[in-house]
N, C-alpha and C positions, 0 to 999 in steps of 0.2 A: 504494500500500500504506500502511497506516495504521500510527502508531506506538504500541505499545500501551503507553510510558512517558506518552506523552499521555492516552490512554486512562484508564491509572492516578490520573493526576492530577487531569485535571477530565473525569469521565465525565457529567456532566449538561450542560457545554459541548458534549462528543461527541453527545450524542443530541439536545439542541436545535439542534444543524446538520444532524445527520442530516433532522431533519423539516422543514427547507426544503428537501429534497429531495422530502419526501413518504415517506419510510422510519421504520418502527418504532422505537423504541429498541434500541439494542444493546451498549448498557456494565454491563449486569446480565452478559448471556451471555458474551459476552467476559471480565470480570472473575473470573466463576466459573471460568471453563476456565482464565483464568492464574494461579488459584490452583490450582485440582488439578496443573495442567503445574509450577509453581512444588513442589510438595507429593513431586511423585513424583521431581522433580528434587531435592531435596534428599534425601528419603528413597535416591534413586543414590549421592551423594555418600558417605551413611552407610554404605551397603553397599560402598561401593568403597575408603574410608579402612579397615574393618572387616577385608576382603579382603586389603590393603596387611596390616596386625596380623597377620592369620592366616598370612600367609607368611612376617615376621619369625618367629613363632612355631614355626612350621616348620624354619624355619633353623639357631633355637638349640637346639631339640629334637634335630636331627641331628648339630649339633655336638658335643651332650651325649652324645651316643649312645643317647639316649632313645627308644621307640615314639612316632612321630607322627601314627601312625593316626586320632587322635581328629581330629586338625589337620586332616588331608588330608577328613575328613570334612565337616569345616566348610566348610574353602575351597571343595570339590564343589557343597554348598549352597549357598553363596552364592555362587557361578558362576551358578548357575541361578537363582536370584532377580534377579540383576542382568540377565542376558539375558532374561528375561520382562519386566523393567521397561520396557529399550531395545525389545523388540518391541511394546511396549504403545505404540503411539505414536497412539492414536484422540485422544486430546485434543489432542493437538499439532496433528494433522491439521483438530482440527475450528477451532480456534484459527486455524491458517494458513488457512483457506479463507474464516472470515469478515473477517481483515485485509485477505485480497487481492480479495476479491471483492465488498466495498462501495464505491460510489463515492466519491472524492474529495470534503470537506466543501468549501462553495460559501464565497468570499471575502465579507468582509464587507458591500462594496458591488455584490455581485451582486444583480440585481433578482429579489424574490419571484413565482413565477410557476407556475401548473401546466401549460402547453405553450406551443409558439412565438408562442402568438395575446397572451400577452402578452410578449413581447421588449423592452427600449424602443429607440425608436429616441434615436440620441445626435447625427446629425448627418444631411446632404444637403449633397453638390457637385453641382457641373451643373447646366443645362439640361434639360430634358425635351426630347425635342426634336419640333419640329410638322410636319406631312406635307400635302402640296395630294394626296394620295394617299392610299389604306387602306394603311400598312406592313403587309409581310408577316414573318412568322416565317421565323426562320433558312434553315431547311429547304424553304420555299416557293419561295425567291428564283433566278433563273434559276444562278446560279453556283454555286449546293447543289444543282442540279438535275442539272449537268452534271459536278459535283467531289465530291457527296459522296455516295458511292456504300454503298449499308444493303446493297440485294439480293446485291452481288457478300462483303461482309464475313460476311450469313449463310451463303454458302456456302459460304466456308470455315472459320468460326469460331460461326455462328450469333447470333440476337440480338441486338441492343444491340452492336454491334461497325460500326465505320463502314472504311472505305477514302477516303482523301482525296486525291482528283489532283489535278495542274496546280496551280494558283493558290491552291487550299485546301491542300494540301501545302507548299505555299510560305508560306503566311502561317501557315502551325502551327510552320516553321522560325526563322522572322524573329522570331515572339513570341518563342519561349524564349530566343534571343541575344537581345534586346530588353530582354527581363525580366532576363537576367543577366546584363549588362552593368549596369544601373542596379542590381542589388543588390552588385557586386562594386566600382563602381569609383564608385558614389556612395555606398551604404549603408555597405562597409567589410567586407562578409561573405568570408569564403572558396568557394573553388568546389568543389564535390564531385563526382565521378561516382562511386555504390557501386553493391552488387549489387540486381537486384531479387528475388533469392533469398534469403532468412533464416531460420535455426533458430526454434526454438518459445523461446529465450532471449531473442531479442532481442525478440518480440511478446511475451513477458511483461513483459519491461522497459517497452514503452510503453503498455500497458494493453489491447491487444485479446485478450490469450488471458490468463487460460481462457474469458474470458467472451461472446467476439465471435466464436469458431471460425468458424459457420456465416458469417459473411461474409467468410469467406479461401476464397482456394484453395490448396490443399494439394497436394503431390509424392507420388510415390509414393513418396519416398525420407523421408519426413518433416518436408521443410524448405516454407516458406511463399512465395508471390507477395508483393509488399508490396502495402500499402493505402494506403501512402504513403512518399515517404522517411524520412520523420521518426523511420522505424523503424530505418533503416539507421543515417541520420546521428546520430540520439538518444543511440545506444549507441558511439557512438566512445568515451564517458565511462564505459561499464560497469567496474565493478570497477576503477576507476582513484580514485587518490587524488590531486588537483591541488595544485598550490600556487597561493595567493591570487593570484598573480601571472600565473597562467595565465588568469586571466578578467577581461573575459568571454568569450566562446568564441562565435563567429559564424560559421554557414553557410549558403551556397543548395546547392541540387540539384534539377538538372533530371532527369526519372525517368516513366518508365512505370510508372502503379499499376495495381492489380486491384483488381476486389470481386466479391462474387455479388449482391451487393444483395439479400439474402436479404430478404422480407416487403417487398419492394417492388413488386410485380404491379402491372402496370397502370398504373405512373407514371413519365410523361416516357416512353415509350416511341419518340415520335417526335422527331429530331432529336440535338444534341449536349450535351442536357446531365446523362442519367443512363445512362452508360456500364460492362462489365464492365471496359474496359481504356481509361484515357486519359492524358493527359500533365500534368504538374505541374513548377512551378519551386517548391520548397519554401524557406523560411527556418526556420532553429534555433537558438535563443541555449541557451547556458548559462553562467549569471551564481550569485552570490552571493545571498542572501537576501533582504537589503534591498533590493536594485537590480532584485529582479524585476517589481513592481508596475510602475515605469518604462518596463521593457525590454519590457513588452504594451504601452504605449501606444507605441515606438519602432517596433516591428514591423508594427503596426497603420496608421502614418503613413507607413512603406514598401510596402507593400499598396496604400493610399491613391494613393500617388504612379504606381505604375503606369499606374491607373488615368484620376488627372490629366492624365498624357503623353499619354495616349489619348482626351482629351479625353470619357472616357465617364460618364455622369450615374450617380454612386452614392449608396446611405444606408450608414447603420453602425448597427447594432443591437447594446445588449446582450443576450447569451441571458439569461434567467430560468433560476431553481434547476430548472424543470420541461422545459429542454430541453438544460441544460446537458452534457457528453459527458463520459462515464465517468473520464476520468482528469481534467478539467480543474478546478481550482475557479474560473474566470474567463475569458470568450471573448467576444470583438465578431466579429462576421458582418459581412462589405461585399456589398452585393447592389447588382447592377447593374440600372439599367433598361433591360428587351429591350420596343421599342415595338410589336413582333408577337403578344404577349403581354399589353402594358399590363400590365406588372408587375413588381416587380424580383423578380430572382430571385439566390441567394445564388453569390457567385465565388471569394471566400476567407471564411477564419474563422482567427483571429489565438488564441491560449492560454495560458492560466498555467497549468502544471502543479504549479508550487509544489513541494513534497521528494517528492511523492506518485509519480512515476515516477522520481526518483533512490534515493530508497528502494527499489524495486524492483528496481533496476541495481546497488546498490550505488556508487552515484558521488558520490563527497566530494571534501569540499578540503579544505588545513588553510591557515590565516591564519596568515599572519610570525609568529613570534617564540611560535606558541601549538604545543602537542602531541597536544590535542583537534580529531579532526575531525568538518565537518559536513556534508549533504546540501546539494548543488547545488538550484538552482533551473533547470527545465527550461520553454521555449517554443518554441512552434512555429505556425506560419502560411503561408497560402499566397498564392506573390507572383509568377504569381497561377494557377489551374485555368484551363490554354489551351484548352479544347475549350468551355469556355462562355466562353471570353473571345472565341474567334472566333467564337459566336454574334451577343454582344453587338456586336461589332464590324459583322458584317454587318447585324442588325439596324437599329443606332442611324444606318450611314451609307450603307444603299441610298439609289437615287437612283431618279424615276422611269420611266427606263427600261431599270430593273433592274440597273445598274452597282453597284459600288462604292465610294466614296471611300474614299481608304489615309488615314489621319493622316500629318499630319507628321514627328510625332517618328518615325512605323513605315517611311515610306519611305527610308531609307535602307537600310535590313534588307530590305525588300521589292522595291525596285530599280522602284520605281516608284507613280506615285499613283492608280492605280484597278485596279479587276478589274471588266473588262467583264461586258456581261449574256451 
């Protein structure tokens, strides 16, 4: 959500970030609406101080033993001018809907860009790694064959939904303790289990509603699947006022998401990497202002790490203003290379959300010794999406006859160093 004292202040700053986005200006319309809302808002005030008068006035009349019919006439009128005012609320409305509903301005050192095709890349770990064989993709390979079961998941769920026996079940379990063990007792995070149910409050806090419904699943009851934890654990900070001393504020969670993948027909359909339900180890900071820029690259190098344990060859891409995600002003993408594929394919995405979803939350702190408070700085990243990490996995370390090599660091979580063919 945008601040519209910013707005006030430097409205040609606001529209020339707006259009690294690729968005029209909007500090004319916006400025106009918060003077009308400013206009009728004062003109309340008149009529409510006026109202206050008119009841003194009342008062001394009756005390006098005067007729105050004329009084009581006034006040009438202006009861009803004030309540037409407070029902008048179309500007406010329109005002709130384009604060909450433009995206996040892109950071300074976000790279200019109109879709993923220009992203830059920032770095490469790894190996590539070479094959005296054609690798196969994930889902080709004899232990996807035998473990990861599409036909038996549509029939009870439909689509894009997988079932994973034996040793692919096992190596879905081993990842998440894997992953959060090294976020908790190397990185320093706390550990969370939340719900994966949420009111339409907390997905307006972190920016998918109103504008993202169609890719939620919804309750009958009104409350939402998540899409990630980030939603859950984000808003631990809603409407809470911290002291400086509280931050910064670190967590993982491991969690089952949803999506409908709405406008996504026809891609990744086969295998495990665009799923309506799959499994995630999230990470979330919330820090102070200045320490934010830091704490994306902190996040990003714990992502990274995963990955390194796992010895799996990845890049780091910055997003461009033209792919960047609704609330973020700033995100690196780590994409793994899957050799069945020849190609990397993205495994986390690392984010600055900057005051833009503490704004929405209402989530401040106040600094020692001051009485003023301000908007948190919110991130979030994923460390790391298990369902394409156990791609990557099978991919990068089939063997040729169709086994698997476990990694190092993984066998001890996995209770062993391969998964036969």
């Amino acid at each position: 959500m945008h601040d519209i004292k910013y707005i006030r202040q430097y409205p040609q700053e606001f529209d020339t970030r707006l259009a690294r986005r690729g968005l029209k200006p909007l500090s004319e319309q916006v400025l106009q609406l918060d003077k009308q809302l400013r206009s009728q808002q004062s003109e309340l005030e008149q009529l409510q101080a006026k109202r206050n008068n008119t009841a003194k006035q009342i008062g001394a009349a009756k005390a006098k033993g005067e007729d105050a019919t004329e009084h009581f006439k006034a006040a009438e009128q202006i009861k009803q001018q004030i309540a037409a005012l407070e029902r008048d609320d179309k500007t406010a409305k329109q005002l709130r809907d384009i604060l909450v509903g433009t995206p996040n301005l892109p950071a300074d050192d976000t790279p200019q860009g109109d879709s993923e095709d220009e992203n830059i890349e920032v770095s490469k770990w790894g190996d590539i790694p070479t094959f005296n064989f054609t690798p196969k993709q994930h889902f080709e390979l004899p232990c996807a064959q035998n473990n990861m079961d599409f036909e038996s998941a549509a029939k009870i769920s439909g689509a894009r939904f997988v079932v994973l026996k034996n040793s692919l079940a096992k190596l879905e379990r081993a990842l998440a303790n894997f992953m959060l063990d090294i976020h908790i007792d190397e990185h320093n995070h706390i550990e969370l289990q939340t719900p994966v149910l949420v009111n339409d409050k907390a997905l307006f806090g972190t920016g998918q509603l109103p504008k993202f419904e169609e890719d939620l699943f919804k309750t009958t009851d009104g409350k939402y699947l998540i899409p990630t934890s980030e939603a859950p654990v984000t808003n631990l900070v809603a409407n809470t006022i911290l002291n400086e001393s509280d931050l910064p504020q670190r967590y993982t969670c491991y969690s089952q998401c949803f999506r409908s993948e709405a406008g996504s027909a026809g891609k990744d359909t086969r295998g495990m990497i665009r799923h309506h339900q799959f499994s995630k180890v999230e990470m979330v900071s919330i820090v102070k202002p200045e320490d934010s820029a830091a704490e994306l690259q902190r996040l990003t190098k714990q992502a990274e790490a995963i990955l390194q344990c796992l010895k799996l060859p990845y890049r780091v891409v910055q997003l461009c203003t033209g792919d960047l995600g609704f609330s973020m002003h700033n995100t690196y993408d780590i994409e793994v290379w899957m050799p069945g594929q020849e190609t990397y394919r993205e495994i986390s995405s690392c984010s600055n959300a900057g005051a833009f979803q503490a704004r929405r939350m209402k989530a401040r702190f106040k600094r020692d010794g001051q009485k003023q408070t301000e908007f948190v700085h919110t991130l979030n990243g994923s460390g790391l999406a298990i369902g394409r990490c156990i791609a990557a996995l099978l991919e990068n370390n089939q063997q040729a006859d169709g086994s698997i090599k476990i990694p190092t660091a993984l066998q001890p979580y996995f209770g062993s160093d391969e998964i036969p063919a």
